[in-house]
ZADO-1210 file (C-alpha; in nm, 4 decimals, padded with zeros to 6 digits):
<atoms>
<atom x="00.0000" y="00.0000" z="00.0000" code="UNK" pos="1"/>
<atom x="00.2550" y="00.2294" z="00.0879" code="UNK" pos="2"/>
<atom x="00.4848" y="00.1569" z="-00.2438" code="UNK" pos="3"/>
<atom x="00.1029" y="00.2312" z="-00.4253" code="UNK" pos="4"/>
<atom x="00.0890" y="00.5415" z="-00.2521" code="UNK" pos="5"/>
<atom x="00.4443" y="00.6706" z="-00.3045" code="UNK" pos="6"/>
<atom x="00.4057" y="00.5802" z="-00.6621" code="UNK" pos="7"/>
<atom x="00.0645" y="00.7638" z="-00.7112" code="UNK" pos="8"/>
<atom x="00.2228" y="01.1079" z="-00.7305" code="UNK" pos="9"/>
<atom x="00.0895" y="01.4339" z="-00.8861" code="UNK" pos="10"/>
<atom x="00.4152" y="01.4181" z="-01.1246" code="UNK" pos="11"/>
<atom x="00.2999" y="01.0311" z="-01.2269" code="UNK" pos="12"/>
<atom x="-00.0500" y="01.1188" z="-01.2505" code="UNK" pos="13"/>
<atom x="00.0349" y="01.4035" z="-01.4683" code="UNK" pos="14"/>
<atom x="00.2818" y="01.2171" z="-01.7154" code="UNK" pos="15"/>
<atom x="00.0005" y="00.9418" z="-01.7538" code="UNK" pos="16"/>
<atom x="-00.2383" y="01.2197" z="-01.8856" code="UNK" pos="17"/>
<atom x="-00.0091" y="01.3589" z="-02.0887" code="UNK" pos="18"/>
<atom x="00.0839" y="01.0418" z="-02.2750" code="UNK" pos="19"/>
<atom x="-00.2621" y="00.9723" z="-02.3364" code="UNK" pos="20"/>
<atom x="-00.3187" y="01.3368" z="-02.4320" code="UNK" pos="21"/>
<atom x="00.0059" y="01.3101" z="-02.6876" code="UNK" pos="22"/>
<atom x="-00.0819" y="00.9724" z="-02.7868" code="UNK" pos="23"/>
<atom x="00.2911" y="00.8552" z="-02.7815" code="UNK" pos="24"/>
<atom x="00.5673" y="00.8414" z="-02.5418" code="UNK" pos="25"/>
<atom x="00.7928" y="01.0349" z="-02.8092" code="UNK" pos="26"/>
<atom x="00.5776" y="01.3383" z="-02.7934" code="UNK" pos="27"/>
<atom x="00.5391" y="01.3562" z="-02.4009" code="UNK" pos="28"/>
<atom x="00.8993" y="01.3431" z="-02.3761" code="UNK" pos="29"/>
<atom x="00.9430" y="01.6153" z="-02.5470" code="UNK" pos="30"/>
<atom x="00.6744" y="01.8149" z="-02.3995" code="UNK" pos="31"/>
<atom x="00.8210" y="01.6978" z="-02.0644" code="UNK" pos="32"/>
<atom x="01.1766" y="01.7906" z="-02.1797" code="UNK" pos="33"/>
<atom x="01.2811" y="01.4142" z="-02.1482" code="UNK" pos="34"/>
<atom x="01.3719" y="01.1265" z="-02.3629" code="UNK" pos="35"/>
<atom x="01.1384" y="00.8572" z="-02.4414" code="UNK" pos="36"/>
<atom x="01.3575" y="00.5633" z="-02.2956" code="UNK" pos="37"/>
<atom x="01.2930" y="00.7705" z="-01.8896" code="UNK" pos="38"/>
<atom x="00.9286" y="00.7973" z="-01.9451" code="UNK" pos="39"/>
<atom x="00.8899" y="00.4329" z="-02.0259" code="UNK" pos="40"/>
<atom x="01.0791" y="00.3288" z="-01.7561" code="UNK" pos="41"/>
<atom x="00.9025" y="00.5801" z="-01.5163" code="UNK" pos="42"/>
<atom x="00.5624" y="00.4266" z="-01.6587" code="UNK" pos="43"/>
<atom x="00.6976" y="00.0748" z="-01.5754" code="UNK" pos="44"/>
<atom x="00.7951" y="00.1529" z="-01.2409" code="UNK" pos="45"/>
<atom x="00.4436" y="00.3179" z="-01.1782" code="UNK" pos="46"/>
<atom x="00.2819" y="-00.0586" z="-01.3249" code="UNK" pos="47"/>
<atom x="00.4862" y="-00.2667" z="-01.1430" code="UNK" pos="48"/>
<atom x="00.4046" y="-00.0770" z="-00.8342" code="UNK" pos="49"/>
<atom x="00.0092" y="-00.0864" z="-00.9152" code="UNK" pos="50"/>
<atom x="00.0702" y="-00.4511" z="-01.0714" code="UNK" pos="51"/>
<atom x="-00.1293" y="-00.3690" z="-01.3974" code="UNK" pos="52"/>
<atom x="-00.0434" y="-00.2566" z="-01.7175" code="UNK" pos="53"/>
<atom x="-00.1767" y="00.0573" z="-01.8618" code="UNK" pos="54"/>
<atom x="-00.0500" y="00.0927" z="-02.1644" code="UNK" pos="55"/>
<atom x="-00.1419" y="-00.1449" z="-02.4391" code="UNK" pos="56"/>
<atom x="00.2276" y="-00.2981" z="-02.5499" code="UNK" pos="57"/>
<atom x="00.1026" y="-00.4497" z="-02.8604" code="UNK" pos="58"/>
<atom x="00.0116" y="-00.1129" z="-03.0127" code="UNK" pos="59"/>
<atom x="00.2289" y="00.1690" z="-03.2233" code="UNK" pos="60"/>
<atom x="00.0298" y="00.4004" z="-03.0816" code="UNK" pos="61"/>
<atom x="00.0284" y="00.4772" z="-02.6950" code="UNK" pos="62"/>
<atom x="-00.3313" y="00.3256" z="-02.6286" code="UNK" pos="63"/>
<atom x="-00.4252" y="00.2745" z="-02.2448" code="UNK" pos="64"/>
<atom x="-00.5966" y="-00.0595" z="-02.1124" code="UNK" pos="65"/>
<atom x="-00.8924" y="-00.0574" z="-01.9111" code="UNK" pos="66"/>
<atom x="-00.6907" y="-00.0077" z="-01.6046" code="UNK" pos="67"/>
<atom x="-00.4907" y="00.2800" z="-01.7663" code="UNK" pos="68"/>
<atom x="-00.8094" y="00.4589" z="-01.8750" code="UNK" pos="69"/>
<atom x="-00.9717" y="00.4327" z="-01.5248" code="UNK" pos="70"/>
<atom x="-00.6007" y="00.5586" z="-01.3942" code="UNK" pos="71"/>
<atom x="-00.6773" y="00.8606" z="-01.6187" code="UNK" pos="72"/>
<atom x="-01.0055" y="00.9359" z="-01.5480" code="UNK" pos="73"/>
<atom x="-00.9184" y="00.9276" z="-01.1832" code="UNK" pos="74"/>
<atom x="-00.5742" y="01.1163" z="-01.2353" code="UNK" pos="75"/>
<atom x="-00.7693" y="01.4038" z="-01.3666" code="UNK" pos="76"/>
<atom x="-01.0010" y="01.4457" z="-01.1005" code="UNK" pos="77"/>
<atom x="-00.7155" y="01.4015" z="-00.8378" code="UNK" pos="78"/>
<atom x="-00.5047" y="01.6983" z="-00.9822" code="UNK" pos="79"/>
<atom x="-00.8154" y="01.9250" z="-00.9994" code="UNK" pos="80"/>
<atom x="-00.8198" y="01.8595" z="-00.6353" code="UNK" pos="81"/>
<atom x="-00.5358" y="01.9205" z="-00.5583" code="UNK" pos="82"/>
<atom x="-00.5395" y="02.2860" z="-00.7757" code="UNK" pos="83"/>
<atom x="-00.8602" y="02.3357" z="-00.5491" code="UNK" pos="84"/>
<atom x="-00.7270" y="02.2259" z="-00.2310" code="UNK" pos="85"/>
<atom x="-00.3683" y="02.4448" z="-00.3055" code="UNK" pos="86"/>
<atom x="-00.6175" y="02.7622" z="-00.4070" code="UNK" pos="87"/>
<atom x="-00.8346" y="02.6863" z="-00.0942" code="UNK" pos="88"/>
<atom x="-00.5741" y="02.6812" z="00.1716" code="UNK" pos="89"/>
<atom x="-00.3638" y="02.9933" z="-00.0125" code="UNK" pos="90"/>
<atom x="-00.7606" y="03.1964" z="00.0226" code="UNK" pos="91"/>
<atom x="-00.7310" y="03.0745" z="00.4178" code="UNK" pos="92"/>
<atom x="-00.4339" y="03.2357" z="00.4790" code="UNK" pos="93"/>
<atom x="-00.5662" y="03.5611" z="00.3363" code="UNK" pos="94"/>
<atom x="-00.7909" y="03.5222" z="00.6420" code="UNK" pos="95"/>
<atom x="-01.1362" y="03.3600" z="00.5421" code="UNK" pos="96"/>
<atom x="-01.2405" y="03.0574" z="00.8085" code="UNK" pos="97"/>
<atom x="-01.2012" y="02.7176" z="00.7647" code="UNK" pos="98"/>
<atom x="-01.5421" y="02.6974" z="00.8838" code="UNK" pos="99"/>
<atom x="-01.8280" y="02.9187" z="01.0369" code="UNK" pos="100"/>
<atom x="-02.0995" y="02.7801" z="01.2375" code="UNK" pos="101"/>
<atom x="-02.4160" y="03.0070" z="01.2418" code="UNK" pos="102"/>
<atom x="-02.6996" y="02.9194" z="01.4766" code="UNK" pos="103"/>
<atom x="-03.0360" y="03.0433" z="01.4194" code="UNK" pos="104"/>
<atom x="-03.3500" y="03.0504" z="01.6037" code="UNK" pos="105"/>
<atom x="-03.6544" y="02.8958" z="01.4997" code="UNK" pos="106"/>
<atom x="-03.8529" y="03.2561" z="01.5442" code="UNK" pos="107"/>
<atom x="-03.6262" y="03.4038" z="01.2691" code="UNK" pos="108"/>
<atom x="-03.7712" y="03.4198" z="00.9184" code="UNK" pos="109"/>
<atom x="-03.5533" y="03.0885" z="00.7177" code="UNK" pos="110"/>
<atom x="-03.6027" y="03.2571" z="00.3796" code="UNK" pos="111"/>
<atom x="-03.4134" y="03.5593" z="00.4979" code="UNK" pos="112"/>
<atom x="-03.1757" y="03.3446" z="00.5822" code="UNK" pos="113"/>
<atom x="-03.1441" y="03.1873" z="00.2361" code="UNK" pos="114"/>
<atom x="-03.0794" y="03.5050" z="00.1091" code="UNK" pos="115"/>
<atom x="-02.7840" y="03.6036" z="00.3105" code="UNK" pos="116"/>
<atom x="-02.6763" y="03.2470" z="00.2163" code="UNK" pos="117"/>
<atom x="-02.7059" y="03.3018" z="-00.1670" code="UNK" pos="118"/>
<atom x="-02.5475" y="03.6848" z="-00.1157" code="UNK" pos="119"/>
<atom x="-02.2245" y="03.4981" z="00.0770" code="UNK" pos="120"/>
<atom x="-02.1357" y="03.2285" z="-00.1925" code="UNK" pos="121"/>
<atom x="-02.2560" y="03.4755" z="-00.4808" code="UNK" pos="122"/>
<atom x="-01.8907" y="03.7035" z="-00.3613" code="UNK" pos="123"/>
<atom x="-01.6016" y="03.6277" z="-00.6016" code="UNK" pos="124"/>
<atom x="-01.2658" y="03.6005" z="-00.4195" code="UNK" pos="125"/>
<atom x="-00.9851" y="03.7039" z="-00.6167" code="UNK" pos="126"/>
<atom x="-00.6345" y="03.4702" z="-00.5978" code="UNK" pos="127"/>
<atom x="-00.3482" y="03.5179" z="-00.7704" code="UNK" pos="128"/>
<atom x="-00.3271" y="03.2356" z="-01.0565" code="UNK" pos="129"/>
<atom x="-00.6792" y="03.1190" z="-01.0045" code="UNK" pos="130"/>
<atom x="-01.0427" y="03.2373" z="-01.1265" code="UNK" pos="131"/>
<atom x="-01.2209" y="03.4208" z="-00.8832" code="UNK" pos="132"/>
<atom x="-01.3967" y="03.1876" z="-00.7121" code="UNK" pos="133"/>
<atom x="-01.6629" y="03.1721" z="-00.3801" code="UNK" pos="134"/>
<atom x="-01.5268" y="03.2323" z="-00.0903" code="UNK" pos="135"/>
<atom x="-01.3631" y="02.9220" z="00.1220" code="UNK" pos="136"/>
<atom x="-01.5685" y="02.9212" z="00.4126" code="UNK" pos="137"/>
<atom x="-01.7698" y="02.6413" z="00.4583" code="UNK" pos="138"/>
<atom x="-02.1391" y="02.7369" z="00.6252" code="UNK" pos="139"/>
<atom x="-02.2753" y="02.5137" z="00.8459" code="UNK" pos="140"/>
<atom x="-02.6107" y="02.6020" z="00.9833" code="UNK" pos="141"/>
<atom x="-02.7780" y="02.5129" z="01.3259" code="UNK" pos="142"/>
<atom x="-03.1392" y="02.5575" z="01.3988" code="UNK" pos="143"/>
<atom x="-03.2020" y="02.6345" z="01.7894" code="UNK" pos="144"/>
<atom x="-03.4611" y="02.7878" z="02.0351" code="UNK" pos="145"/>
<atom x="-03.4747" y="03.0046" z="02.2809" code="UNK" pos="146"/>
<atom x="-03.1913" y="02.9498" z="02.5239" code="UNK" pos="147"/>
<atom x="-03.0083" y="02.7035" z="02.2694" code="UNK" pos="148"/>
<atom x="-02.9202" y="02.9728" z="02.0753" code="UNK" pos="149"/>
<atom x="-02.7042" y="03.1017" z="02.3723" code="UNK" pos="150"/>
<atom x="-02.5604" y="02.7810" z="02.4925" code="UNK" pos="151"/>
<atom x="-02.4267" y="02.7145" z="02.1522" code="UNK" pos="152"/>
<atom x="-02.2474" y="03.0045" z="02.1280" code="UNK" pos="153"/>
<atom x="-02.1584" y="03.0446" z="02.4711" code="UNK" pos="154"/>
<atom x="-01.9592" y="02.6681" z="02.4260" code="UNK" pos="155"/>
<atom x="-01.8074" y="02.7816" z="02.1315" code="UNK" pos="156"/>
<atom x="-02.0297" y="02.5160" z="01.9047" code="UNK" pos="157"/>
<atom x="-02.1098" y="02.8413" z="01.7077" code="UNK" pos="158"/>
<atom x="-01.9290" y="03.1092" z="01.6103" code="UNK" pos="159"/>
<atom x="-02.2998" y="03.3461" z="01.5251" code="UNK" pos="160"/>
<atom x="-02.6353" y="03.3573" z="01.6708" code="UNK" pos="161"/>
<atom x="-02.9092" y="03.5029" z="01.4668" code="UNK" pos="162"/>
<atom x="-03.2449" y="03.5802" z="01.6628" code="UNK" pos="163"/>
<atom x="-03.1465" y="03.4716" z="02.0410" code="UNK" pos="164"/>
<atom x="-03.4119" y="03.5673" z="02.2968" code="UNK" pos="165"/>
<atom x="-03.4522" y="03.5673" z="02.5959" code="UNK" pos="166"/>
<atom x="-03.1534" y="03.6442" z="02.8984" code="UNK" pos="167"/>
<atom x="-02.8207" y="03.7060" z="02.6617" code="UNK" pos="168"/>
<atom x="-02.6374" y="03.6889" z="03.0501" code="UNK" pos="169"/>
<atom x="-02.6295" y="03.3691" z="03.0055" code="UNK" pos="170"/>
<atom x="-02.3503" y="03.3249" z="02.7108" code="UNK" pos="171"/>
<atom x="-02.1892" y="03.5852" z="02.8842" code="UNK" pos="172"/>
<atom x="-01.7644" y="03.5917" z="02.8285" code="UNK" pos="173"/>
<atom x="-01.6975" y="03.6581" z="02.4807" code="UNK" pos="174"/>
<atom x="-01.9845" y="03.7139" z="02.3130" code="UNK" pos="175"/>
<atom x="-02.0971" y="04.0173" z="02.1959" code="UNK" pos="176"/>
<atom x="-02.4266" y="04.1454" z="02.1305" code="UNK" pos="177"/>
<atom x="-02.6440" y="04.3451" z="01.9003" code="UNK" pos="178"/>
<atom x="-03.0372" y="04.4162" z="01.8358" code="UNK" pos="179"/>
<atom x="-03.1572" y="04.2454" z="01.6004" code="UNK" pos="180"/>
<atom x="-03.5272" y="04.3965" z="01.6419" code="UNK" pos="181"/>
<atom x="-03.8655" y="04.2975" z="01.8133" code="UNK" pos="182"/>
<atom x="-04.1352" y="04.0459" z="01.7072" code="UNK" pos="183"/>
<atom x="-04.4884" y="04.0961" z="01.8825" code="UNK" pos="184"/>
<atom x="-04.6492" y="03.7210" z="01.9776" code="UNK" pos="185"/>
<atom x="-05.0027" y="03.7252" z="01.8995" code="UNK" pos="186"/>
<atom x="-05.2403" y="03.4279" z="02.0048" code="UNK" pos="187"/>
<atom x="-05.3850" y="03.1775" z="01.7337" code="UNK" pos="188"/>
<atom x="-05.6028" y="02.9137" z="01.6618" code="UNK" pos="189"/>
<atom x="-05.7534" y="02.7199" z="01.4239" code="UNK" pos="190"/>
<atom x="-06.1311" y="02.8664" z="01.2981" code="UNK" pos="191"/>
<atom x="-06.2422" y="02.5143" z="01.4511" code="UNK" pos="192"/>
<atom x="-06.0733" y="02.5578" z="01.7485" code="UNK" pos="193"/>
<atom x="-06.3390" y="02.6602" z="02.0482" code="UNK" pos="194"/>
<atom x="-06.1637" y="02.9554" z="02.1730" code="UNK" pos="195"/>
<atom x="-06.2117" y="03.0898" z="01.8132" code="UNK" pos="196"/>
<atom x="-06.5790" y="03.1344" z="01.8462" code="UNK" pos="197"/>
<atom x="-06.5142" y="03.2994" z="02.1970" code="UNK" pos="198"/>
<atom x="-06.5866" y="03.6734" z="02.2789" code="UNK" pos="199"/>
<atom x="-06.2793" y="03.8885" z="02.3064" code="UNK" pos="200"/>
<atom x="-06.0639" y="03.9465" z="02.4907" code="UNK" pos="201"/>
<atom x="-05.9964" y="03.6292" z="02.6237" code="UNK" pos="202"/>
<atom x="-05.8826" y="03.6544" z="02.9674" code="UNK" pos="203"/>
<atom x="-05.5955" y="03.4068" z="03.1185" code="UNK" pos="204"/>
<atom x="-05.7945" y="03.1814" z="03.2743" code="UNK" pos="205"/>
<atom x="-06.0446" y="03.1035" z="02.9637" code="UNK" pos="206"/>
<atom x="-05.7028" y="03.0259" z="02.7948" code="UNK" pos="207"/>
<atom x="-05.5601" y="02.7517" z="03.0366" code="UNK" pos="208"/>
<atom x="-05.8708" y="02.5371" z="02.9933" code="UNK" pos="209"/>
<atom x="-05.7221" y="02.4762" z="02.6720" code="UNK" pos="210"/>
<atom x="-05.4057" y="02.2796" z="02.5673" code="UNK" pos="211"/>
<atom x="-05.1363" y="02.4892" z="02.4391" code="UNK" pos="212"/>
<atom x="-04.9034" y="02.4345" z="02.1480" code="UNK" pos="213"/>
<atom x="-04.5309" y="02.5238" z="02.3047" code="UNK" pos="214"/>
<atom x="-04.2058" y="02.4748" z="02.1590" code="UNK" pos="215"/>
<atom x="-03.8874" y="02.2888" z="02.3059" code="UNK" pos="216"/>
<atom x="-03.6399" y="02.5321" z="02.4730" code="UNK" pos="217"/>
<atom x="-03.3177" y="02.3394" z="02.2579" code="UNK" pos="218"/>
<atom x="-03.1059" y="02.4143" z="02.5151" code="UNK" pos="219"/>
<atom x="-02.9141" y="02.0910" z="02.6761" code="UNK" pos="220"/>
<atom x="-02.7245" y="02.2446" z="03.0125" code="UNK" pos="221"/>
<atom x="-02.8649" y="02.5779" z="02.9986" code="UNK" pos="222"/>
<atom x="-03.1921" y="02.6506" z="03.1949" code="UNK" pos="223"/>
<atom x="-03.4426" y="02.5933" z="02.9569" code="UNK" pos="224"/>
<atom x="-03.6996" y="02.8520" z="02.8748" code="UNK" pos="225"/>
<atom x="-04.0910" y="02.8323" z="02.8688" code="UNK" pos="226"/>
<atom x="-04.2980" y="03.1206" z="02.7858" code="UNK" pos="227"/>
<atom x="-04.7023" y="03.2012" z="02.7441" code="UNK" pos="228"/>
<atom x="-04.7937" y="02.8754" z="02.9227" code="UNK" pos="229"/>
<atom x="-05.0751" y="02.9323" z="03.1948" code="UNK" pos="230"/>
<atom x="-05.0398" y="02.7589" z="03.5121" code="UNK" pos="231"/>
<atom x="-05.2197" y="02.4136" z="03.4961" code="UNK" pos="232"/>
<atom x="-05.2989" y="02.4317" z="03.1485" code="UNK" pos="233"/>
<atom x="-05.2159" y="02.1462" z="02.9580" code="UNK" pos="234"/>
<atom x="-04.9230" y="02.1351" z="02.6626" code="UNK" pos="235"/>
<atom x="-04.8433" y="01.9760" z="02.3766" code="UNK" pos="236"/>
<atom x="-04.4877" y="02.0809" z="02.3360" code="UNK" pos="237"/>
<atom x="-04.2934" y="02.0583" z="01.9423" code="UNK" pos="238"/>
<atom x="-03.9468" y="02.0252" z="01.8222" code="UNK" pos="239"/>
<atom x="-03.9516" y="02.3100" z="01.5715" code="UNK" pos="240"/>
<atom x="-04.1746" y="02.6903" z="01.4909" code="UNK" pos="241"/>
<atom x="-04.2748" y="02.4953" z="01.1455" code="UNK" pos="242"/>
<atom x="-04.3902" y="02.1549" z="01.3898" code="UNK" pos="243"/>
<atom x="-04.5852" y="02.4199" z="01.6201" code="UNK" pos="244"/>
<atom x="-04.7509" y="02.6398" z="01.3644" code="UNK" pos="245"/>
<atom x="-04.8716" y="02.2832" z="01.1899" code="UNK" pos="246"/>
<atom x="-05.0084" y="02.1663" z="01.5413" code="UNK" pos="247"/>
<atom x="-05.2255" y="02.4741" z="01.5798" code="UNK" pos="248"/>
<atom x="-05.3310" y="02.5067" z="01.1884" code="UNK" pos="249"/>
<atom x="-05.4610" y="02.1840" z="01.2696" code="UNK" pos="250"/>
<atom x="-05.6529" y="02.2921" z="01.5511" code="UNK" pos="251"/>
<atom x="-05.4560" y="02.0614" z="01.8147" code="UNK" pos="252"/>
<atom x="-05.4015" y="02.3516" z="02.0605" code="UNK" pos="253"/>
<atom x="-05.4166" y="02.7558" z="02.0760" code="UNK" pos="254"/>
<atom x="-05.0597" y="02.9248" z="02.1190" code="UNK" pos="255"/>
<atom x="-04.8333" y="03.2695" z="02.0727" code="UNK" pos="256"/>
<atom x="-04.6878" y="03.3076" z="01.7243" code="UNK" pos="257"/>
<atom x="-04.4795" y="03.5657" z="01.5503" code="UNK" pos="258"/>
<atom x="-04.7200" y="03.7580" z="01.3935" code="UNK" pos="259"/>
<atom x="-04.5416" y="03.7933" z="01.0751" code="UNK" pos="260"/>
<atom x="-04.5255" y="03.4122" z="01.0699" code="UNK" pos="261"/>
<atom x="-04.9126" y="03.3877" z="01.1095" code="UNK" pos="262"/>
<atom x="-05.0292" y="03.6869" z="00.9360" code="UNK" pos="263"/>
<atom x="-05.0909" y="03.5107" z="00.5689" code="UNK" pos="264"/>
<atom x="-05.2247" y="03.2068" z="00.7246" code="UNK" pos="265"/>
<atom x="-05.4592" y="03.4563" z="00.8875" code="UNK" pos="266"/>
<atom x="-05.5601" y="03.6351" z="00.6008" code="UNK" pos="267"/>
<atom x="-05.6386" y="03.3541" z="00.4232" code="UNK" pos="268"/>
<atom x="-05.8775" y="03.2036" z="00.6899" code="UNK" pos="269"/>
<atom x="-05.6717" y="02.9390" z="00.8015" code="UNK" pos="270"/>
<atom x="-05.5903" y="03.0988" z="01.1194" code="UNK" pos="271"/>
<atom x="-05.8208" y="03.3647" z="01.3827" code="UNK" pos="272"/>
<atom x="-05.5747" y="03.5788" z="01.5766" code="UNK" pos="273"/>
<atom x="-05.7702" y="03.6600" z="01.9414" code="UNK" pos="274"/>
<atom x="-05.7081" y="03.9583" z="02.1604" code="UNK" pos="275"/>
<atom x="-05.6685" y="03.8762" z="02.4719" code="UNK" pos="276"/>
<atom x="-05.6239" y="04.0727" z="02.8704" code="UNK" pos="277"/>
<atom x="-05.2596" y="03.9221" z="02.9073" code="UNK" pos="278"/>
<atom x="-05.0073" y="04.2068" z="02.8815" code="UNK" pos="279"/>
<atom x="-04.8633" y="04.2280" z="02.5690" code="UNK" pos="280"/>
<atom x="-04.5620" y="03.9746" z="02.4329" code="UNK" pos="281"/>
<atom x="-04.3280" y="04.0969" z="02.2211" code="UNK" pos="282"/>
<atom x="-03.9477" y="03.9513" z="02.1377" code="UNK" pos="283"/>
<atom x="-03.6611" y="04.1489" z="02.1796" code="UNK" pos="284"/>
<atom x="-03.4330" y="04.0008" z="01.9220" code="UNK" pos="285"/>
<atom x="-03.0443" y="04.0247" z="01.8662" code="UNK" pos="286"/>
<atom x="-02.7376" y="03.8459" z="01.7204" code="UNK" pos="287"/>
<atom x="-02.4317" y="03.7889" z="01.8823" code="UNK" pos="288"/>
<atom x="-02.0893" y="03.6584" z="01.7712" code="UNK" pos="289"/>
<atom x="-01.7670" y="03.5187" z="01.9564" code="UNK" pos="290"/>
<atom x="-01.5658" y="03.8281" z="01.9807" code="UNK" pos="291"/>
<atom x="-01.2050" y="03.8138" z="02.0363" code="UNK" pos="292"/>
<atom x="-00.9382" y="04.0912" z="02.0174" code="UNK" pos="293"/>
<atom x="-01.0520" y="04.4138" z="01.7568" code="UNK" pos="294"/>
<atom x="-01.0387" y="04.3182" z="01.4109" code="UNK" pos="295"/>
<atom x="-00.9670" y="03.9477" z="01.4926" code="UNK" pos="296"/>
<atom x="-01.2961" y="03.8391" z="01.3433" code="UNK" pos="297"/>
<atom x="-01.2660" y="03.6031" z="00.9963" code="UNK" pos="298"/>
<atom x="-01.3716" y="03.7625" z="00.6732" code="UNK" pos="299"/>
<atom x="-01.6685" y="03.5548" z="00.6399" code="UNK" pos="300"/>
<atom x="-01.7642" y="03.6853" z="01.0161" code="UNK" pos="301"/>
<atom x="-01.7062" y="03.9837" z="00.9306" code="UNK" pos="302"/>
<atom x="-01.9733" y="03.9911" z="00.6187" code="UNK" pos="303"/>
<atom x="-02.2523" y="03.8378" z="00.8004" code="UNK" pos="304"/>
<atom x="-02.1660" y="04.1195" z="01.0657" code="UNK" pos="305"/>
<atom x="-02.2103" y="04.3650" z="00.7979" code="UNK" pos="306"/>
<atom x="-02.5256" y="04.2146" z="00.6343" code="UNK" pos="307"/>
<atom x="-02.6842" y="04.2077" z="01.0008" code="UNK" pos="308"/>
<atom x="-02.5790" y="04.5992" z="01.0650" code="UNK" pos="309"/>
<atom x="-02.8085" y="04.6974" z="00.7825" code="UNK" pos="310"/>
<atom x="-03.1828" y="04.7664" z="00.9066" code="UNK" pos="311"/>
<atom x="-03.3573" y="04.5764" z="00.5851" code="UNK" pos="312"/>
<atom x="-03.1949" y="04.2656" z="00.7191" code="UNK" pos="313"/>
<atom x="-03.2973" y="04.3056" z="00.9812" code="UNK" pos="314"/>
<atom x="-03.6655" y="04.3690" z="00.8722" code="UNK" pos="315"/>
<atom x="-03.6062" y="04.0775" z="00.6572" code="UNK" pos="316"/>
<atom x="-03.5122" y="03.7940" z="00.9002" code="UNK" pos="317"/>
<atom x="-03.8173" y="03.9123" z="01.1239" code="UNK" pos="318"/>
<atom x="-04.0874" y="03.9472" z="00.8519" code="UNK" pos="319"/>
<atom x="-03.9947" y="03.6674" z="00.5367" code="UNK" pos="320"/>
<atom x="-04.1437" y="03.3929" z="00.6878" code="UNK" pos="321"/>
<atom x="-04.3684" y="03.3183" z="00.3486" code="UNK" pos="322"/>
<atom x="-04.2922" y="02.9575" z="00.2068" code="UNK" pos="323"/>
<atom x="-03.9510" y="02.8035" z="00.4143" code="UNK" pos="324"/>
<atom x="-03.8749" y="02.6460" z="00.6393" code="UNK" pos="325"/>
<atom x="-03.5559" y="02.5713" z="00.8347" code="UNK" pos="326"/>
</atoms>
């Protein structure tokens, strides 16, 4: 394995295509600035270290066998990796991450999100010797709630939160905040529901005697968070806002919604939004990041940061809610 391995070099892979490019030894030598008799013996060396033959011996020409063909085939697509892995790590050392980890909570609008996404890999990079290109920085994407958005961050298992609520204290050390804006919660049910036929405003108690759709606080050492329940009242709680929104569409319990998440299913009859004497609920978003020394942010950090300073981003990842999903 280990003669296979030293033997499977960029330099072999690349005389092999040029051979079969050439079509004879003759002319890759002297493309290669060789002479024919080295390049046959380094092509015998490389088959007697795969134990095949690759190049059809009983042929003028320089015609590959099976085995040489699938050497090619698979030579080409090794060099091209190689060119991208050698443009990749010389864009990381112009300071773009490896990696950035975003985490986003379920209250913030996924087609937003989308967006941003499409904006980041839409930037052209420029390299010296290479075509501009996207940049590096894989995206990785995690979808939290409430108080899992600030445990993930706070443990370093991402590197951006987008929507946290709740107590930021919490992720305290590092992190830095910013608002991201305020959602009002507005109480919704299904038109077959019961409460949906009820007077308004419904006071607290009228609520409780009727299940409520909550969603899981993600968080897994962090207190968890639990909001709009009424004591006694029975829940049925949901893993995600697209899980809860389905559960009370289908009339399975009432509960608080963005209303910029319920306000076409509204319109369209699908859902009745009820007043109601309970103070007011309203979200104060924001995003935070891992800060470390001034300036020391990545490049990709440092574009989301600017895409999330602009106040129609904002707007957007609070109100596009039509249509996805996260």
């Amino acid at each position: 394995m280990t003669d296979r391995r030293n033997a499977l070099t960029p330099e072999a892979l690349t005389m092999i295509d040029l051979i079969a490019r050439t079509g004879s030894f003759a002319a890759a030598a002297r493309e290669l600035g060789k002479v024919p008799s080295a390049l046959t013996y380094s092509v015998r060396q490389l088959e007697d270290a795969l134990d095949v033959l690759l190049f059809d011996r009983s042929s003028r020409q320089a015609r590959l066998t099976a085995a040489g063909e699938e050497l090619l085939h698979e030579g080409r697509r090794l060099l091209l990796e190689i060119d991208a892995v050698a443009n990749r790590v010389k864009r990381i050392a112009t300071g773009w991450e490896t990696e950035l980890t975003i985490a986003v909570d379920a209250i913030v609008a996924p087609r937003a999100v989308f967006e941003l996404i499409e904006a980041f890999y839409a930037l052209r990079i420029a390299s010296r010797g290479a075509p501009d290109s996207a940049p590096p920085t894989r995206l990785k994407l995690r979808s939290e709630v409430l108080s899992g958005t600030w445990e993930v961050l706070a443990t370093g298992q991402a590197d951006l939160a987008i929507g946290g609520a709740g107590d930021p204290s919490q992720a305290s050390g590092g992190i830095q905040c910013e608002p991201l804006g305020e959602v009002e919660l507005v109480l919704a049910v299904a038109p077959h529901h019961p409460l949906a036929a009820l007077p308004e405003p419904l006071d607290g108690e009228t609520i409780a005697a009727h299940r409520i759709v909550a969603i899981a606080d993600s968080a897994r050492s962090f207190a968890p968070i639990t909001t709009g329940v009424q004591p006694g009242q029975d829940v049925l709680t949901m893993p995600s806002m697209a899980a809860k929104l389905e559960a009370q569409l289908r009339g399975l319990g009432c509960g608080f919604l963005p209303e910029p998440l319920v306000r076409r299913h509204a319109e369209a009859g699908r859902l009745v939004l009820k007043s109601t004497t309970l103070p007011r609920r309203a979200a104060p978003l924001r995003y935070a990041w891992r800060a470390g020394a001034p300036g020391s942010e990545g490049l990709a950090l440092q574009w989301w940061l600017r895409q999330l300073r602009s106040a129609a981003t904002r707007r957007a990842l609070l109100e596009q809610h039509a249509g996805l999903v996260l």
